[in-house]
C-alpha positions as CSV (number, residue, x, y, z in Angstrom):
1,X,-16.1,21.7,48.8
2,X,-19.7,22.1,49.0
3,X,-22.2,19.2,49.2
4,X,-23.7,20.0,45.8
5,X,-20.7,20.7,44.3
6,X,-19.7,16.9,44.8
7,X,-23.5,15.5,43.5
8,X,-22.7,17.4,40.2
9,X,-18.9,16.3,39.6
10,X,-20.0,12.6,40.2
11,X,-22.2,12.2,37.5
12,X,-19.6,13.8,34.9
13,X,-16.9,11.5,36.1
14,X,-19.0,8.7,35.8
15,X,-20.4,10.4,32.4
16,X,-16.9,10.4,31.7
17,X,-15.4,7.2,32.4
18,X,-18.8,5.1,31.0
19,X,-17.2,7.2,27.2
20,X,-14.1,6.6,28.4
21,X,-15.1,2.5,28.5
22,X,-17.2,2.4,25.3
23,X,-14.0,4.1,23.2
24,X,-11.8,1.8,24.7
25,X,-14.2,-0.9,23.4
26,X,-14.8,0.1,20.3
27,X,-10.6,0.2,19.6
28,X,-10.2,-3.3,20.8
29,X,-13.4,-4.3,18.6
30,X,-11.9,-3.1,15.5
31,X,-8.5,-4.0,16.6
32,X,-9.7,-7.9,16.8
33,X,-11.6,-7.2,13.1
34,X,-8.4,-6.2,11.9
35,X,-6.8,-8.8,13.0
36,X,-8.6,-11.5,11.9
37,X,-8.9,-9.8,8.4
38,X,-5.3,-9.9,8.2
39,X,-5.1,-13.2,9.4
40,X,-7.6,-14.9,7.0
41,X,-5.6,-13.1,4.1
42,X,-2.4,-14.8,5.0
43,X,-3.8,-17.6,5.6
44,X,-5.7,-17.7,2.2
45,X,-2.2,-16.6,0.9
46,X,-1.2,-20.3,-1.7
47,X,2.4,-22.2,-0.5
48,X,3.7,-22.8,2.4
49,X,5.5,-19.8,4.4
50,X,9.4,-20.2,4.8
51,X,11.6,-18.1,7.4
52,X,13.2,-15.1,5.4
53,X,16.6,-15.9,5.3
54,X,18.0,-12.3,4.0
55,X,18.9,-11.3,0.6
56,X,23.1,-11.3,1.1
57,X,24.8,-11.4,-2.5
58,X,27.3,-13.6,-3.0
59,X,30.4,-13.6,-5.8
60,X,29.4,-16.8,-7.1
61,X,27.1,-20.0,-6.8
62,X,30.0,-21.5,-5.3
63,X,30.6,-18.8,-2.6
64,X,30.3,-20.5,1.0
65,X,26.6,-19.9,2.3
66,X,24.1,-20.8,4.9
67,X,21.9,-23.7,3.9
68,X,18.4,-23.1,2.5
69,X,15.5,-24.1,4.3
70,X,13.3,-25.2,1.1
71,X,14.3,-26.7,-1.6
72,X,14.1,-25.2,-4.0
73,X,15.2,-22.3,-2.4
74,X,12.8,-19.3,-1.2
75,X,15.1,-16.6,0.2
76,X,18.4,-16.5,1.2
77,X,21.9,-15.9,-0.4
78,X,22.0,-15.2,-4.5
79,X,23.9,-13.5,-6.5
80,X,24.0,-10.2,-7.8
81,X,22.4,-10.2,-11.1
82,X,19.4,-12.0,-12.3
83,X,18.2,-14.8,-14.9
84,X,16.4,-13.6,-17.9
85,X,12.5,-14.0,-17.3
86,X,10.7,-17.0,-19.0
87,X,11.2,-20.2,-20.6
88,X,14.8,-22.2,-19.9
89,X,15.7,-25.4,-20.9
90,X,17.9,-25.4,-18.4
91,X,18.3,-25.6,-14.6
92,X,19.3,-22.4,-13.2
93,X,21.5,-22.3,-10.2
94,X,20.0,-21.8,-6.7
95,X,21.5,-18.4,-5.7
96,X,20.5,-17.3,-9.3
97,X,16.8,-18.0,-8.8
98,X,16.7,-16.9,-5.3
99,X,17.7,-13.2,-6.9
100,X,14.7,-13.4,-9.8
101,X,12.6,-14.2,-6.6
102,X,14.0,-11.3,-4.3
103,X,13.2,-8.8,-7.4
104,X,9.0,-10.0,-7.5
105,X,9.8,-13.5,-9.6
106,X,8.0,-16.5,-9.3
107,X,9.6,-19.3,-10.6
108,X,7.9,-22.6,-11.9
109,X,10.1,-25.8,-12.1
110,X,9.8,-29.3,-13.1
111,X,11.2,-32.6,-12.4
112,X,10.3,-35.0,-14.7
113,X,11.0,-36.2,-18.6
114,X,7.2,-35.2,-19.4
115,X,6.9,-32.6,-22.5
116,X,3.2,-33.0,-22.3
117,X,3.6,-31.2,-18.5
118,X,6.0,-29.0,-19.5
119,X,3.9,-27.7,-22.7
120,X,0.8,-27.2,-20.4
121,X,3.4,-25.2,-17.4
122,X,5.0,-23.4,-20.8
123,X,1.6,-22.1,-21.7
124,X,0.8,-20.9,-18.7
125,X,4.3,-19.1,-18.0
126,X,3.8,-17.6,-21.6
127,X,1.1,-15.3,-20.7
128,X,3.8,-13.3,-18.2
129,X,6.3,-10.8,-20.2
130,X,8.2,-10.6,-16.5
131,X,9.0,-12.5,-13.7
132,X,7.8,-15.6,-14.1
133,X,10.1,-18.2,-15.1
134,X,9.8,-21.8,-16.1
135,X,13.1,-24.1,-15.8
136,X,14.2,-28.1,-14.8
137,X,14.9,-28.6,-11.3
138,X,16.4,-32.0,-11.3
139,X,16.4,-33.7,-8.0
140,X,13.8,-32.3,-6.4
141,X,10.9,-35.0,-5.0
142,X,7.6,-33.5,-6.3
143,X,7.2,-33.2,-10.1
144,X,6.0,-29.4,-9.9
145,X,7.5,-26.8,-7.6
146,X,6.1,-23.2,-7.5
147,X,8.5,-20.7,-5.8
148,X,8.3,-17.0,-4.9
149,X,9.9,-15.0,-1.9
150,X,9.1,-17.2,1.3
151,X,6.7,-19.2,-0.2
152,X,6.4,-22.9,-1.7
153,X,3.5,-24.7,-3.5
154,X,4.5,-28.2,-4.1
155,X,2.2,-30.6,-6.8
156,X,2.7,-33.6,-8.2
157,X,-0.1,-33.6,-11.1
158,X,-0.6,-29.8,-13.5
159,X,-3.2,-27.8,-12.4
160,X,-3.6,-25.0,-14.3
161,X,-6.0,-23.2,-11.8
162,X,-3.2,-23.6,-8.5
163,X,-0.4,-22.7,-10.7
164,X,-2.0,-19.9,-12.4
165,X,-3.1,-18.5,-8.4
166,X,0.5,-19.0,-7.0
167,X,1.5,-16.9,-10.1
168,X,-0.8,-14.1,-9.5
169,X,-0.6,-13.9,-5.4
170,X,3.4,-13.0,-5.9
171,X,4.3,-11.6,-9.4
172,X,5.6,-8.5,-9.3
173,X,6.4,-8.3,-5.5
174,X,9.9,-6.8,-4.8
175,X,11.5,-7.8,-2.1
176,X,14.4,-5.7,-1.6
177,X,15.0,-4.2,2.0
């Protein structure tokens, strides 16, 4: 190879790897603005995130299962079929809910003897034709629990504004796999 020949390759290899460096620069760049992006919208995301525990259908609510790991229940074991959507007077069975939350539900429960709360939650559940439901949940410690697949907002005072939120971040979300 001739003298010259080398003094012209070196500044295209050099050419070369400087693009090569400012491409691989840029993709990190925008990999990091990704990231963060995706970040801050989970963590603006309302509730608390729960491991997914499957969606395994059971015969009945009595049917040996793994333990939740939220009470009320996020994910996990339910049974095949789900509660109507809206208002029940009623508590609804764990692996019952868990299905209305597995098909996009969110479901808004109460603990307390408060008809004054449970007007104000009814009201807000009202303005949902589909899967939102409002139900008791005896036993529970807060006075207001706000479930949806893997996710639990916890309140002991109404507030129309955090309910209403929780609502709208996970109606409608199926979570079949």
């Amino acid at each position: 190879m001739a003298k010259g020949e080398r003094r012209t390759r070196a500044p295209k290899r050099t050419a070369r790897r400087h693009r090569t460096v400012i491409i691989v620069g840029i993709t990190v760049l925008a990999a990091v603005v990704v990231g963060y992006f995706a970040y801050r919208a989970q963590a603006n995301l309302p509730g608390v995130q729960f491991p997914d525990q499957g969606n395994l259908h059971v015969a009945s609510a009595d049917t040996p299962h793994e333990q939740y790991n939220s009470d009320p229940p996020t994910s996990g074991p339910h049974l095949p079929y789900i509660a109507p959507w809206g208002v029940h007077t009623r508590p609804i069975v764990r692996e019952l809910q868990v299905h209305n939350l597995e098909d996009g539900g969110v479901v808004v429960q109460y603990n307390c003897e408060c008809p004054d709360l449970v007007a104000k939650l009814k009201a807000v559940v009202d303005r949902y034709d589909r899967h939102v439901i409002l139900a008791p949940y005896p036993g529970m410690k807060q006075k207001i629990a706000l479930t949806a697949w893997t996710r639990l907002d916890t309140l002991d005072e109404f507030d129309e504004a955090r309910v209403t939120r929780f609502i709208e971040a996970y109606r409608g979300i199926d979570h079949h796999k």
